[in-house]
MMTF fields as JSON, N, C-alpha, C and O atoms, coordinates in Angstrom:
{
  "mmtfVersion": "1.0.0",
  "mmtfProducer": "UNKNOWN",
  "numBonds": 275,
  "numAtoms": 276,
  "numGroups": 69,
  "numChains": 1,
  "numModels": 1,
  "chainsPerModel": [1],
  "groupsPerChain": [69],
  "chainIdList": ["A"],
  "bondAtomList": [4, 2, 8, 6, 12, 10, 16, 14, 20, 18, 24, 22, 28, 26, 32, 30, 36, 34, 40, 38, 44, 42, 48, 46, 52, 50, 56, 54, 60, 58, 64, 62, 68, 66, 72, 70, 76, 74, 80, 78, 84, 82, 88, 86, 92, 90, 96, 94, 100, 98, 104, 102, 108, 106, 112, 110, 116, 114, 120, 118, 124, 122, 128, 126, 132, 130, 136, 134, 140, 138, 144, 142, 148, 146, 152, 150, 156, 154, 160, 158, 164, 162, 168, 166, 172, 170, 176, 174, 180, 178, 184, 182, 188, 186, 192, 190, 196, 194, 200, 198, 204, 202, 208, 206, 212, 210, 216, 214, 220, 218, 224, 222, 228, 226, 232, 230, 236, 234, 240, 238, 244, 242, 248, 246, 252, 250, 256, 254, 260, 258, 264, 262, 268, 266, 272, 270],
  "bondOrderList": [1, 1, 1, 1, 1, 1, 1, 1, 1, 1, 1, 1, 1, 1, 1, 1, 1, 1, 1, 1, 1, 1, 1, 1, 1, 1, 1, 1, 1, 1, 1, 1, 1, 1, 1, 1, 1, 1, 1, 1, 1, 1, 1, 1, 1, 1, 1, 1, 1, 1, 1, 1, 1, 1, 1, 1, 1, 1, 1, 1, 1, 1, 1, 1, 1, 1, 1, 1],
  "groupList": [{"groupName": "UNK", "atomNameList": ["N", "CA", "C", "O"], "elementList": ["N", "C", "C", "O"], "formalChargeList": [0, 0, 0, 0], "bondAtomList": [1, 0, 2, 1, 3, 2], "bondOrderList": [1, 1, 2], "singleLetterCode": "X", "chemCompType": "L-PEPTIDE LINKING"}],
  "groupTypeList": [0, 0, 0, 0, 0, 0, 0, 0, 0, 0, 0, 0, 0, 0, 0, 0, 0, 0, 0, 0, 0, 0, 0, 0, 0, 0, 0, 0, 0, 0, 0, 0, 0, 0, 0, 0, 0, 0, 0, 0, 0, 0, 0, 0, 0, 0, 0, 0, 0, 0, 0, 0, 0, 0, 0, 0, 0, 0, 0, 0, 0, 0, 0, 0, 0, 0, 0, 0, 0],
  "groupIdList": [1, 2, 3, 4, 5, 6, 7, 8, 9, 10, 11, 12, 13, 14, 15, 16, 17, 18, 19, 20, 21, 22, 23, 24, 25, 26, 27, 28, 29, 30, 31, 32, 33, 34, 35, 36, 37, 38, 39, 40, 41, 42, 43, 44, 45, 46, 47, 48, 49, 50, 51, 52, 53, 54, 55, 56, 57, 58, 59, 60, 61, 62, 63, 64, 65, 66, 67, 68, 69],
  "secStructList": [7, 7, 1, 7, 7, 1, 1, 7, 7, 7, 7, 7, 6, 6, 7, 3, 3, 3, 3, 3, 7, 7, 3, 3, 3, 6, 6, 3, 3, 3, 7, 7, 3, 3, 3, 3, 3, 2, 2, 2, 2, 2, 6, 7, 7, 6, 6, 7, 7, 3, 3, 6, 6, 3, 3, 7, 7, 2, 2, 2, 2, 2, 2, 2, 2, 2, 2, 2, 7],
  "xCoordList": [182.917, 182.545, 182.06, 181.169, 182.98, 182.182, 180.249, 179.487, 180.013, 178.311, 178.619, 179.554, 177.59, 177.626, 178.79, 179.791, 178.594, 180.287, 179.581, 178.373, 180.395, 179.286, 179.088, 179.649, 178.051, 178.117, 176.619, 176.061, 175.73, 174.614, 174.03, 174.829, 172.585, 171.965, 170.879, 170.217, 170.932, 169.799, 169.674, 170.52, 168.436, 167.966, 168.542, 168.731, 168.694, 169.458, 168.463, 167.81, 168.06, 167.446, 167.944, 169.036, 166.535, 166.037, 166.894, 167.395, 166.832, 167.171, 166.074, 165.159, 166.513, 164.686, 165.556, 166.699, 164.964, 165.33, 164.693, 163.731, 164.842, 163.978, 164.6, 165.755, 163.681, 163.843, 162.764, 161.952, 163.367, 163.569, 163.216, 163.922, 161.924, 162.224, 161.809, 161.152, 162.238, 161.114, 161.495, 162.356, 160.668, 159.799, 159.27, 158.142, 160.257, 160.019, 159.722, 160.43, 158.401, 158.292, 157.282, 156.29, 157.648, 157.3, 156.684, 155.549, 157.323, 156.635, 156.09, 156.384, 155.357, 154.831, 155.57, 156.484, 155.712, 156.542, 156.165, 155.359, 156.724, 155.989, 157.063, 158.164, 156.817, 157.697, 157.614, 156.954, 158.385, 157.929, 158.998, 160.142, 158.417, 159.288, 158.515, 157.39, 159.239, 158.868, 159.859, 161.081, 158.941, 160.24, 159.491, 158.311, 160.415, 159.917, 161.234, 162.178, 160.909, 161.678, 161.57, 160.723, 162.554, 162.78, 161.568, 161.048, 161.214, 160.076, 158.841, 158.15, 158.58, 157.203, 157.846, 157.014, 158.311, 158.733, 158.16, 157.48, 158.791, 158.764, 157.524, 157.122, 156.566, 155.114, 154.294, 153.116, 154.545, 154.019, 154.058, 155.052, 152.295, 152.171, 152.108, 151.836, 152.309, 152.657, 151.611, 150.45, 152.671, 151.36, 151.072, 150.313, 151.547, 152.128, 152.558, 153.281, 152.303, 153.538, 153.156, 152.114, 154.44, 154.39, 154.482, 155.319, 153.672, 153.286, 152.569, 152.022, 152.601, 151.836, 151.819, 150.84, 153.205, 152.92, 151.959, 151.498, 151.945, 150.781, 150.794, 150.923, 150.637, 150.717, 149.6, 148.622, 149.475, 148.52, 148.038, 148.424, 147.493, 147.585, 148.241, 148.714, 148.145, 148.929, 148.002, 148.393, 146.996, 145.52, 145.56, 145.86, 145.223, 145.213, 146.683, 146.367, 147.998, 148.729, 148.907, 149.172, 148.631, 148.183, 147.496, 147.901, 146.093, 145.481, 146.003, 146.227, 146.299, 147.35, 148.36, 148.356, 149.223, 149.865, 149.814, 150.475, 148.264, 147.44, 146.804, 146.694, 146.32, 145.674, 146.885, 146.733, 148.08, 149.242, 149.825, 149.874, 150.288, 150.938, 150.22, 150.475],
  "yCoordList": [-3.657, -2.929, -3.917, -4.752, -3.637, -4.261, -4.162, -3.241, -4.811, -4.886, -3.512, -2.733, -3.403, -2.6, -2.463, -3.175, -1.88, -1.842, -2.435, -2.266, -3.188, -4.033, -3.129, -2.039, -3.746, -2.695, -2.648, -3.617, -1.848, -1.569, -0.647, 0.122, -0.511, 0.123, 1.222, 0.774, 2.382, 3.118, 4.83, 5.364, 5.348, 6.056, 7.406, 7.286, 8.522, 9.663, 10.425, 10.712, 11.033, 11.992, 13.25, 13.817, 13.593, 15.088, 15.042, 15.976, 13.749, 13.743, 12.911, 12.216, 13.245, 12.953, 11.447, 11.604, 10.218, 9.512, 9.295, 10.055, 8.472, 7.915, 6.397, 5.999, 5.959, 4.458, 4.517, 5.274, 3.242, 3.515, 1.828, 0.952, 1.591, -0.122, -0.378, 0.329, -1.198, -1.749, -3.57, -4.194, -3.891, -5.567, -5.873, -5.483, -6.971, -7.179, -8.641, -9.285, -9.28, -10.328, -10.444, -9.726, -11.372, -11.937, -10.631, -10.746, -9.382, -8.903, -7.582, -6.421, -7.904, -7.349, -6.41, -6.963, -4.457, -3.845, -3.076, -2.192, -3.235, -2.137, -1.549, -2.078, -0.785, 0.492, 1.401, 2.152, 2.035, 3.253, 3.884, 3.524, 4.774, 5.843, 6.146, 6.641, 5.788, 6.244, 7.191, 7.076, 8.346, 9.443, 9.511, 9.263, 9.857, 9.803, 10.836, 11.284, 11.024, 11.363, 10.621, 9.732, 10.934, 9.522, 10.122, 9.381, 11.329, 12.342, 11.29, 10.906, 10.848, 10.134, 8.706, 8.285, 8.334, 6.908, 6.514, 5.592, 7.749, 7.556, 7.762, 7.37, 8.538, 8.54, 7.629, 7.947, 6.041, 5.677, 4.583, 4.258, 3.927, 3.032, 2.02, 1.844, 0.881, -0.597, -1.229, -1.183, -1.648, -2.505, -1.339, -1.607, -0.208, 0.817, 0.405, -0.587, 0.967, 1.151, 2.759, 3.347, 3.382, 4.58, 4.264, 3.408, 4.815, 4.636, 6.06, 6.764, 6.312, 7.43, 8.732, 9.46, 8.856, 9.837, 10.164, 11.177, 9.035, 8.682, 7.156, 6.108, 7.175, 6.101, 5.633, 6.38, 4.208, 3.185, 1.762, 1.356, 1.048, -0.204, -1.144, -0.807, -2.039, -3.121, -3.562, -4.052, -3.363, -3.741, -2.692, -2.724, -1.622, -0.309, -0.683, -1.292, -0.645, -0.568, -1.97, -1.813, -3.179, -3.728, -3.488, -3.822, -2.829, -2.711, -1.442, -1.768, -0.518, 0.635, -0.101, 0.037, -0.904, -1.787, -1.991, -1.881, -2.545, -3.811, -3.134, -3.508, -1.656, -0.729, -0.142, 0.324, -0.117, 0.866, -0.035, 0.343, -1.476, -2.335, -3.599, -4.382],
  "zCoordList": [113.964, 115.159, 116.217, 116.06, 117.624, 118.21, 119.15, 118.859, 119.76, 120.227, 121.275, 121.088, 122.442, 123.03, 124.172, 124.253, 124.638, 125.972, 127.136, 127.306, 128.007, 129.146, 130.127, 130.244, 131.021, 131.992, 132.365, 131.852, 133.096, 133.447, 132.543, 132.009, 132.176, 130.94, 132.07, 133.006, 131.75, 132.363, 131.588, 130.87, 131.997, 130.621, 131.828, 133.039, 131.038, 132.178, 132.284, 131.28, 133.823, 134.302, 133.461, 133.509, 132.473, 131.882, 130.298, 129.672, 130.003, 128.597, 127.88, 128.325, 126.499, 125.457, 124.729, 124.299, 124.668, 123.593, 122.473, 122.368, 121.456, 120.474, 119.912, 119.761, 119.753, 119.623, 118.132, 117.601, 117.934, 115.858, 115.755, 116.255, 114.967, 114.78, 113.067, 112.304, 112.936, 111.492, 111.57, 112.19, 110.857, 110.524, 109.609, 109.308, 108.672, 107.413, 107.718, 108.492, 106.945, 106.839, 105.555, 105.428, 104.698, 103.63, 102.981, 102.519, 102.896, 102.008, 102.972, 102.686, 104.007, 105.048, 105.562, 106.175, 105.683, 106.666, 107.543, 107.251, 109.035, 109.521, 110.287, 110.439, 110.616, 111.403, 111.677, 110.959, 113.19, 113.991, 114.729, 115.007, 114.939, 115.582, 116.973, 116.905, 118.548, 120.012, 120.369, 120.458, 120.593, 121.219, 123.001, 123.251, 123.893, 125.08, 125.664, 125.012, 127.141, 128.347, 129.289, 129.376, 130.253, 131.37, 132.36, 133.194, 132.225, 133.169, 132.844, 133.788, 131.563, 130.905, 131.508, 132.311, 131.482, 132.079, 133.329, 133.782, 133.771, 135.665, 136.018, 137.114, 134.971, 135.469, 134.971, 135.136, 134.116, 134.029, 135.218, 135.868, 135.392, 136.314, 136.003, 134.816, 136.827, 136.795, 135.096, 134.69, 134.721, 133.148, 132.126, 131.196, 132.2, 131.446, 130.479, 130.567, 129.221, 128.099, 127.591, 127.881, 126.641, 126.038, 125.029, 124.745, 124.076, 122.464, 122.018, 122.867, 121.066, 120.077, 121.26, 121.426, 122.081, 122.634, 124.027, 124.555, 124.233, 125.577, 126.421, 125.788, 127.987, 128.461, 128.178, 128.187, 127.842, 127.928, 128.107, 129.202, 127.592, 128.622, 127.442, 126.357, 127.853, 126.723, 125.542, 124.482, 125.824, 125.029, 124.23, 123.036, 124.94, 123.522, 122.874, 121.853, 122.922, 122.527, 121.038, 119.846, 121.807, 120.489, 119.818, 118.705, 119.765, 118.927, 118.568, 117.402, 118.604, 117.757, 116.769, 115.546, 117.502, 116.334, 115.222, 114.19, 115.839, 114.563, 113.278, 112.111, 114.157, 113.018, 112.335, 111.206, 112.911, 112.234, 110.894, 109.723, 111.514, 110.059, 109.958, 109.043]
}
């Protein structure tokens, strides 16, 4: 199979995604599930991220991480 098709990447007005990760190292796993809308996107402000269902800053968001794996 080939990679993705080229072209420009953008998320579509009034549809839901989910993004899927996991991280294996020596033993170590962690992994998660982000579901969002492009509606939650567009309202977040500059230095934003979306995690656990809520905008927040990059600080909370690592430490959510850190407590998760």
């Amino acid at each position: 199979m080939g990679g993705p098709a080229p072209g420009a990447r953008r998320l579509l007005p009034r549809h839901s995604y989910v993004l899927t990760f996991r991280h294996y190292v020596s033993g170590d796993s962690c992994h998660g599930i982000v579901e969002f809308t492009t509606e939650q996107v567009a309202r977040l402000r500059p230095g934003q991220v979306w995690a656990d269902g809520r905008a927040m800053s990059p600080g909370a968001f690592e430490r959510l991480a850190r407590d998760a794996c």
